[in-house]
C-alpha positions as CSV (number, residue, x, y, z in Angstrom):
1,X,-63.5,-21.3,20.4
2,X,-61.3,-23.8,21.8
3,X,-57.8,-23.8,24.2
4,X,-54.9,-26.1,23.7
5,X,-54.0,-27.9,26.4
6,X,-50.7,-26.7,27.5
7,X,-48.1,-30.1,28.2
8,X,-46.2,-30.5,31.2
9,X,-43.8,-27.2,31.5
10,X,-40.4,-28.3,33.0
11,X,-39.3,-25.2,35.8
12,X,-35.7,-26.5,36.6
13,X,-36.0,-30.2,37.8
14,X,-39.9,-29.8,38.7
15,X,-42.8,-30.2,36.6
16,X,-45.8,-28.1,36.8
17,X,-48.7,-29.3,35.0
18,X,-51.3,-26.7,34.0
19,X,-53.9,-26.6,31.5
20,X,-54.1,-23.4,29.0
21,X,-58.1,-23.7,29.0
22,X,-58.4,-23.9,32.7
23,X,-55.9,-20.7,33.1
24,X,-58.0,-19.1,30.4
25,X,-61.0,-19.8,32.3
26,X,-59.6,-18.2,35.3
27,X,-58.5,-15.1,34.3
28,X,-61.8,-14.9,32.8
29,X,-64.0,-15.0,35.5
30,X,-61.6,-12.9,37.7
31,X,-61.6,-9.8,35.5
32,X,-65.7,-11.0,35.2
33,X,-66.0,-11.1,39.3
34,X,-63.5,-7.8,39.5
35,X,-65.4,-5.5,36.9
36,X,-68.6,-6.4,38.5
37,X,-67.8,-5.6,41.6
38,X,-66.6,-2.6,40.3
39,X,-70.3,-2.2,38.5
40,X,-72.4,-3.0,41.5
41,X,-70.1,-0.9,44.3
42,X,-68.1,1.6,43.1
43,X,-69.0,5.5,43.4
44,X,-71.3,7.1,40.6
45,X,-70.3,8.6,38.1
46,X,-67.0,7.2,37.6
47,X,-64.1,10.3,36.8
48,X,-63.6,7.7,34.1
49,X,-65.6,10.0,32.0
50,X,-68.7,8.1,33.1
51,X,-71.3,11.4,33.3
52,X,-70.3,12.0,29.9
53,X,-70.4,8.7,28.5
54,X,-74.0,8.5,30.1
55,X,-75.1,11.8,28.4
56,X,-74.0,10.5,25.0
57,X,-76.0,7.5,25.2
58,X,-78.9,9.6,26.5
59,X,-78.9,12.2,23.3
60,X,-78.6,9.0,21.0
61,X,-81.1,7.6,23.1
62,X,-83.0,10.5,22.3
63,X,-82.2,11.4,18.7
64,X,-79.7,8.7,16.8
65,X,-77.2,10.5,14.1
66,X,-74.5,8.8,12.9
67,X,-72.6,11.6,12.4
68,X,-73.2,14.1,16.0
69,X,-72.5,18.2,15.8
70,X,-70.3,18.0,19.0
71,X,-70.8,21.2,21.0
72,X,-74.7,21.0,20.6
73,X,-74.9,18.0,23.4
74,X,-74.9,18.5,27.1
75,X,-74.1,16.6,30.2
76,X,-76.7,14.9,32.6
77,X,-77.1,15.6,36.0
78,X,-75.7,12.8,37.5
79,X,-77.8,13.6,40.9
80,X,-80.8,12.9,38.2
81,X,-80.1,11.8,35.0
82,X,-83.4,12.7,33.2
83,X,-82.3,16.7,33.7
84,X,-79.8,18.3,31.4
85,X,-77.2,20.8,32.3
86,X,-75.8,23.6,31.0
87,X,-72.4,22.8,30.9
88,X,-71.1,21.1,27.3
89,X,-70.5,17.0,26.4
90,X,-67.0,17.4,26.4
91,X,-66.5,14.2,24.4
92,X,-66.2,13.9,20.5
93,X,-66.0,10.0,20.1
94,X,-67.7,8.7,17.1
95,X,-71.0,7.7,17.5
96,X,-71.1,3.7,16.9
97,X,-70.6,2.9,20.6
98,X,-73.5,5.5,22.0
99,X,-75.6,3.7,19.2
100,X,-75.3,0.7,20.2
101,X,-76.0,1.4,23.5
102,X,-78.8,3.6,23.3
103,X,-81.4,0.8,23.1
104,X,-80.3,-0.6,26.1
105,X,-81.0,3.0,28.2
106,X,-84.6,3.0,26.5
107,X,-85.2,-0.5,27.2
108,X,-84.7,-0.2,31.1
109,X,-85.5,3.5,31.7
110,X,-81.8,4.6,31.9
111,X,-81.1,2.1,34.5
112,X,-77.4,3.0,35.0
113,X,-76.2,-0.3,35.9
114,X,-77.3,-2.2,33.1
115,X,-75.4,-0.2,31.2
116,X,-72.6,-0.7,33.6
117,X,-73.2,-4.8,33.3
118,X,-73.3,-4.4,29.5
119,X,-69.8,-2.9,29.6
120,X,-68.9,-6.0,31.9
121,X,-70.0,-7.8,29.1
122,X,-68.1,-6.3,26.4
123,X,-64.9,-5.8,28.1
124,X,-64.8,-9.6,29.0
125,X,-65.7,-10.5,25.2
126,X,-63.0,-8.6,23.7
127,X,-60.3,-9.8,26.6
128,X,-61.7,-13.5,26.0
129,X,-61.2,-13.0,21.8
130,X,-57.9,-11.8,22.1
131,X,-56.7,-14.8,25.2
132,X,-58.3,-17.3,22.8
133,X,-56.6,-15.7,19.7
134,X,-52.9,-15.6,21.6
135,X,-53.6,-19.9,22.1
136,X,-53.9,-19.8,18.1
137,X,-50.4,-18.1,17.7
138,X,-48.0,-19.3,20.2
139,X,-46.6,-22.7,19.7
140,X,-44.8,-23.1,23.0
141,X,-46.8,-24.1,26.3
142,X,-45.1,-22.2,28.6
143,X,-45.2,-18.8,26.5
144,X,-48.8,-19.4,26.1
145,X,-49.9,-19.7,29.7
146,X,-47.8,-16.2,30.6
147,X,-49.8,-14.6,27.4
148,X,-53.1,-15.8,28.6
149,X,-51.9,-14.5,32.3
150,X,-50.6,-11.0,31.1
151,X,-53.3,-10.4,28.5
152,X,-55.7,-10.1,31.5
153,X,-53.0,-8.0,33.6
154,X,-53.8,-4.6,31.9
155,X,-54.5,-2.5,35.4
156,X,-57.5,-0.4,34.2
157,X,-59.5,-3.2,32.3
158,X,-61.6,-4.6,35.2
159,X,-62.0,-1.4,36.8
160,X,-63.2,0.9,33.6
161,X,-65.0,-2.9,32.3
162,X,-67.5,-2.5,35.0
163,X,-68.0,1.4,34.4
164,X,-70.4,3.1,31.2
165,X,-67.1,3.7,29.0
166,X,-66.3,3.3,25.0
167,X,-62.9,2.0,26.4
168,X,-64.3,-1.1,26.5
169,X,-66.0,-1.3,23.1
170,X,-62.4,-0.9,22.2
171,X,-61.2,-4.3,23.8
172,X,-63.6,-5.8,21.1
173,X,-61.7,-3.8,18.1
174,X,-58.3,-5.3,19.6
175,X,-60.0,-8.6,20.8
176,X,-61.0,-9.0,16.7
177,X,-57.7,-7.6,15.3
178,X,-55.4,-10.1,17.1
179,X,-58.0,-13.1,16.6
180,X,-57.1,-11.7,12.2
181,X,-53.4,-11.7,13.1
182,X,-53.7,-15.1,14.7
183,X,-55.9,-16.7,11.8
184,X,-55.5,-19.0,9.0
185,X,-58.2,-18.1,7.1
186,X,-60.6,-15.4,7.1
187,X,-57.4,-12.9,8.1
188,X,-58.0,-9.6,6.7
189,X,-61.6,-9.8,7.2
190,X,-60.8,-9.8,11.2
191,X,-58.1,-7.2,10.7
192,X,-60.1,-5.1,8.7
193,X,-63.0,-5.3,11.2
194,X,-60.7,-4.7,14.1
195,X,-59.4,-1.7,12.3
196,X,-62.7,-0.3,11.0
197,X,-64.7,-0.4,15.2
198,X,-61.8,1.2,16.1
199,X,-61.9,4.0,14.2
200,X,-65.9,4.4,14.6
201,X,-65.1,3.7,18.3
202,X,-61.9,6.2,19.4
203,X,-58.9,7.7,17.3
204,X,-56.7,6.5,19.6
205,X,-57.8,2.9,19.2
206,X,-57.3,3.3,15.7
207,X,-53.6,5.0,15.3
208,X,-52.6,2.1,17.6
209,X,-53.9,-0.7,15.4
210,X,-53.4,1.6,12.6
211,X,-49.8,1.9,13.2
212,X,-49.5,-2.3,13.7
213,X,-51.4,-3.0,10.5
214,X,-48.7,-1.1,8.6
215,X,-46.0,-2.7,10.2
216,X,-47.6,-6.1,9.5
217,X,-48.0,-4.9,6.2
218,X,-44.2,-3.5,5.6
219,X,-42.8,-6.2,7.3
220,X,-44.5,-9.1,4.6
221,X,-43.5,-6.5,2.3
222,X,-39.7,-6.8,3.3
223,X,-39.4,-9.9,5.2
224,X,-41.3,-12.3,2.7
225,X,-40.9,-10.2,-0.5
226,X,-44.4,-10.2,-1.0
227,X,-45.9,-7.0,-3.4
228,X,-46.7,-3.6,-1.7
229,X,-50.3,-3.7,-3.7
230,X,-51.9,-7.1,-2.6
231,X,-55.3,-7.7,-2.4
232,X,-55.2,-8.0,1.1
233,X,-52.6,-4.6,1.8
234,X,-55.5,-2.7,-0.4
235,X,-57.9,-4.2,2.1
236,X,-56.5,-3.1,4.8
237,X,-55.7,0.6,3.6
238,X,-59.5,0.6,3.2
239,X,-60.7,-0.5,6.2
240,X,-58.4,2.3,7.9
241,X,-59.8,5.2,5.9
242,X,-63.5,3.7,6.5
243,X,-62.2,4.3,10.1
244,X,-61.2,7.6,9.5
245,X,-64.9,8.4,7.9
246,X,-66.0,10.3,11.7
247,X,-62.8,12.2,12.0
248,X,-63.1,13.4,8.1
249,X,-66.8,14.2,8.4
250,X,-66.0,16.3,11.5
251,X,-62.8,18.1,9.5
252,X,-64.6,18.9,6.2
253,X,-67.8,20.5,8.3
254,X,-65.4,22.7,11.2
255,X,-61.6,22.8,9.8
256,X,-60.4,20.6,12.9
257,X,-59.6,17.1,13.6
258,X,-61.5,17.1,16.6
259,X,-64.0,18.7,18.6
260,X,-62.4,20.8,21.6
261,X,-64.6,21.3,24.2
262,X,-65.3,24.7,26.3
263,X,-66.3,23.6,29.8
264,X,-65.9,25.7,32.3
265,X,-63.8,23.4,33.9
266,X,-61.5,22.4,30.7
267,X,-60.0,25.9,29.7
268,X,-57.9,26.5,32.9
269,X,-57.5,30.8,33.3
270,X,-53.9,32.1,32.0
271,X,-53.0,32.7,35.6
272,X,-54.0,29.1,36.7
273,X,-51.8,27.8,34.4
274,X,-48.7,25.7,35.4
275,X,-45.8,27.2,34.0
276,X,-43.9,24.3,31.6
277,X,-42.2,24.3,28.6
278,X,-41.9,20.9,26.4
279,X,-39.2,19.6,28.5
280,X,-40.4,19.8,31.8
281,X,-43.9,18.8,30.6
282,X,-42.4,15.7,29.3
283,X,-41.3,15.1,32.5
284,X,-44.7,16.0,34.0
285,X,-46.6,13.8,31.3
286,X,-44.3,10.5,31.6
287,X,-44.2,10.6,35.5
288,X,-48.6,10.9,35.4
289,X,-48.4,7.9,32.9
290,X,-46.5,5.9,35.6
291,X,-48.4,7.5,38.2
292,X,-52.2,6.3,36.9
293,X,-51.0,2.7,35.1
294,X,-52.2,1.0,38.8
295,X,-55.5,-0.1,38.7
296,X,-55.9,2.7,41.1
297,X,-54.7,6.1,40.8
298,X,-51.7,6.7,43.0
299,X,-51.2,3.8,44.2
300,X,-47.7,3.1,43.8
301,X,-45.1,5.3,41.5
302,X,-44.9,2.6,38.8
303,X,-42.4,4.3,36.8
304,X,-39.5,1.7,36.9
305,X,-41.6,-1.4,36.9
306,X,-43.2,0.3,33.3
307,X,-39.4,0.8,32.2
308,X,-38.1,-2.4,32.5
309,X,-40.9,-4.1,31.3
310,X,-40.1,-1.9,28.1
311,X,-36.6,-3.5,27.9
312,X,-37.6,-6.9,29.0
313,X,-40.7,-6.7,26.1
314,X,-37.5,-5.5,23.0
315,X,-35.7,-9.3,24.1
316,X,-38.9,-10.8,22.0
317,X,-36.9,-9.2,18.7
318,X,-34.6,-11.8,19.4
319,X,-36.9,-14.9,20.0
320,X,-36.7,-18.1,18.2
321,X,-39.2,-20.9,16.6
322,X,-42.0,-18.6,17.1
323,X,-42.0,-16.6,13.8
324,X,-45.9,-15.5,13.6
325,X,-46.0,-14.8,17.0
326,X,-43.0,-12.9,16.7
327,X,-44.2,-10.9,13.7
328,X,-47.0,-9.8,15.8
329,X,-44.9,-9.1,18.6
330,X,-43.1,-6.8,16.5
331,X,-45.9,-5.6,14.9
332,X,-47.7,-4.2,18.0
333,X,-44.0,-3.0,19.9
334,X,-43.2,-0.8,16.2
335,X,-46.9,0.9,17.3
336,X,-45.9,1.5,20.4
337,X,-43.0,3.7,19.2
338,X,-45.8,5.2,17.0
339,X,-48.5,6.1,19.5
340,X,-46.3,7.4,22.0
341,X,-44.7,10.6,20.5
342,X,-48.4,11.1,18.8
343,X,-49.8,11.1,22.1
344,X,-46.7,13.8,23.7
345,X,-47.6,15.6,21.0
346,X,-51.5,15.6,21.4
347,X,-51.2,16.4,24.8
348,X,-48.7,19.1,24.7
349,X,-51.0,20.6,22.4
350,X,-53.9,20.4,24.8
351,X,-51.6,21.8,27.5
352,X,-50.5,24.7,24.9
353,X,-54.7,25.2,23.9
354,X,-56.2,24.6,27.6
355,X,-53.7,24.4,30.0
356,X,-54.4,21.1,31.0
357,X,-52.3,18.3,31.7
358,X,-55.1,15.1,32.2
359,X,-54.3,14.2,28.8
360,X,-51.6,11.7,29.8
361,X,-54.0,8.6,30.4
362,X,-52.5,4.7,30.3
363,X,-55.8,3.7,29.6
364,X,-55.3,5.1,25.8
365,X,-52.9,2.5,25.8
366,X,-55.9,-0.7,26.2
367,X,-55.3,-1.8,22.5
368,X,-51.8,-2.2,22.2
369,X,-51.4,-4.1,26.0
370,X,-52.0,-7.7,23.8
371,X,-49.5,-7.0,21.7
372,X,-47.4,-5.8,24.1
373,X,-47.9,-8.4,26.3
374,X,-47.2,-11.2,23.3
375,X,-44.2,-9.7,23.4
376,X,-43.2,-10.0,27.2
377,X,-44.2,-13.6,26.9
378,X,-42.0,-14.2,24.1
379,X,-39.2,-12.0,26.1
380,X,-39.5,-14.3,29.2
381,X,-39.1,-17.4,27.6
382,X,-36.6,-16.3,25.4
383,X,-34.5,-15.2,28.4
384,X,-34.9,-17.7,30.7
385,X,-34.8,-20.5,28.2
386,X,-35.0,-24.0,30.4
387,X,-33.2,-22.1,33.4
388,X,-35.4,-21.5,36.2
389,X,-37.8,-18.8,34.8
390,X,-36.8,-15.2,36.9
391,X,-38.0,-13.3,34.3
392,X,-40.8,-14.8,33.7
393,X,-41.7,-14.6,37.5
394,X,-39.9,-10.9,37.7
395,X,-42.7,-10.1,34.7
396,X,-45.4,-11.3,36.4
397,X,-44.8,-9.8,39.7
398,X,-44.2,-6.3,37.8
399,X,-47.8,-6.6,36.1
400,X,-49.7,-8.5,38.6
401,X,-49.1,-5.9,41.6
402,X,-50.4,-3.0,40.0
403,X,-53.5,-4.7,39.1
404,X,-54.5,-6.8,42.1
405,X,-53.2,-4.7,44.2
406,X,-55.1,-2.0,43.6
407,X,-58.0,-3.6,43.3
408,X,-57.5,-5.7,46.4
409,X,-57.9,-1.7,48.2
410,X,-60.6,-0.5,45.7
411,X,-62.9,1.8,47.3
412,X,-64.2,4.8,46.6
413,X,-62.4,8.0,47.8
414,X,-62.9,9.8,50.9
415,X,-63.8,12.9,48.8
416,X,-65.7,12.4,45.0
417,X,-64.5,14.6,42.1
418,X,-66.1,16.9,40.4
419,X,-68.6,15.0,38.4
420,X,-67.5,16.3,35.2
421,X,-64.2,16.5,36.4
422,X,-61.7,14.0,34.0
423,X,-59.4,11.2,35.8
């Protein structure tokens, strides 16, 4: 994989020379040094999920099935992971990720930290794709560098990267989807294999890039007056329903979608219940969004830094001389639009089933941040044009400060959670 070099970038009446490989390698071994810091220090389990993630592994560990009855697996005891509880897995992820971990747990006796340093590993390959991929399709040097920077600025990434989580096999789905988008050749075999580990890895991960593969597709369809039937459309189509395969498997042998757990600790009692209707839970749902996008949890109410980055990100509709990045741009900010009301509606669903109201997670989001910070990039420069960049600094303060400054005061809290408890 190789980096441009990025040429001299004229700020007002200075000149600041920086190199688009060297930046790349920066970010690199920061999110490398952050997520194993996280791995080697932080509190275990995680409320990332962690305990449950580990248990998966385990029972794969223990018996591999491509295709896992969800309800039949149990969580480890995280005080000694070779004893089973009795309370449920509450996770129903396909079983790719789990798989291809489960040689790893064998291989070093359930040594939780390997596991940990494997996810390092994984999270920085799919973060390293997509950076690389971003140099292929951006022309401009000065757009490029703020991509490489932002790509790397998604808060949760080095903190879940150095935790036991499929999140981070889902960095590699997005990592090979964008390096397709940003190819000359071999395209839809990198868009189809983003859209195919996604699927196999999380639903979530696949709606998103789901949702931008169609407007990729409708877009060539309109823009470029290409056929609706090409080769490559039909490719595409059919990696998304090989995608699909775990969620259909799972539908035609229960009836449901997906698996919904009965922990003890999931189905809240009628009279524990908080008492919303769709409005105020919307208001409850957006405001927990904002409140868990820092790197850490309650950090900082992050509410109007995430809504004007959302207007500043639609001024890349209007940029100019960078068509395929553009596209792209567009691509991933139409999915956006997508994914969100899905997600209200998932949740309120959960809320309506369970009670609960831990379904509004940022880190759902971990596919569509490339996209979406393509598009910033190409919002900055189209704003500040040869002016002295504010919103390209404005941007970067906006992202940067909920991820390093949350993990400039990670430590673990005074008083753990639950250990099957969700965060």
């Amino acid at each position: 994989m190789t980096l441009a070099a990025g040429r001299p970038l004229r700020f007002a009446s200075n000149e600041i020379n920086l190199d688009a490989g060297i930046l790349f390698a920066v970010m690199l071994a920061a999110h490398i040094f952050v997520a194993s810091s996280v791995a080697l220090y932080s509190f275990f389990p995680s409320s990332y999920d962690e305990i449950a993630h580990i248990s998966f592994i385990k029972a794969m560990a223990d018996a591999p099935v491509l295709f896992p009855h969800y309800g039949d697996y149990r969580l480890l005891d995280p005080k000694d992971l070779s004893l089973w509880t009795s309370e449920p897995n509450y996770l129903a992820h396909p079983s790719l990720y789990y798989l291809f971990m489960a040689p790893l747990w064998s291989l070093t006796g359930g040594n939780v930290l390997a596991l940990r340093f494997a996810d390092v590993f994984l999270s920085s390959l799919g973060l390293a794709l997509t950076a690389v991929a971003g140099t292929k399709l951006i022309e401009a040097p000065r757009t490029k560098l703020l991509f490489i920077l932002l790509v790397f600025c998604f808060p949760k990434n080095p903190v879940i990267g150095g935790i036991v989580s499929n999140d981070n096999f889902v960095l590699i789905a997005a990592g090979l989807f964008f390096w397709g988008c940003a190819s000359e050749r071999h395209r839809t075999l990198f868009l189809c294999l983003g859209l195919i580990l996604a699927g196999w890895t999380k639903l979530t991960a696949l709606v998103g890039l789901g949702a931008a593969a169609g407007f990729l597709v409708l877009y060539s369809t309109l823009h470029d007056r290409e056929p609706l039937f090409r080769r490559t459309h039909l490719a595409l189509a059919f990696a998304t329903l090989l995608g699909f395969v775990p969620y259909a498997v799972y539908w035609l042998r229960t009836g449901h979608l997906l698996y919904v757990p009965q922990n003890s600790f999931w189905v809240l009692p009628a009279d524990q219940r908080p008492d919303l209707n769709i409005f105020t839970f919307a208001s409850v749902f957006f405001w927990r969004i904002a409140d868990k996008f820092p790197a850490v949890d309650r950090m900082m109410n992050d509410t109007l830094p995430l809504a004007l980055l959302v207007l500043v990100s639609l001024a890349a509709l209007a940029s100019q001389g960078e068509e395929k990045a553009r596209r792209v741009a567009m691509s991933f900010l139409f999915a956006l639009a997508v994914f969100v009301p899905i997600h209200f509606f998932y949740a309120w669903q959960t809320f309506l089933t369970a009670g609960q109201t831990i379904d509004a997670q940022p880190r759902y989001y971990n596919e569509l941040w490339p996209g979406f910070a393509l598009a910033l990039a190409l919002a900055c420069t189209t704003i500040d044009r040869k002016k002295l960049p504010l919103a390209t600094i404005a941007v970067v303060i906006l992202c940067l400060l909920p991820t390093a400054a949350g993990l400039l005061i990670f430590t673990p809290p005074v008083s753990q959670p639950s250990s099957t408890g969700r965060s």
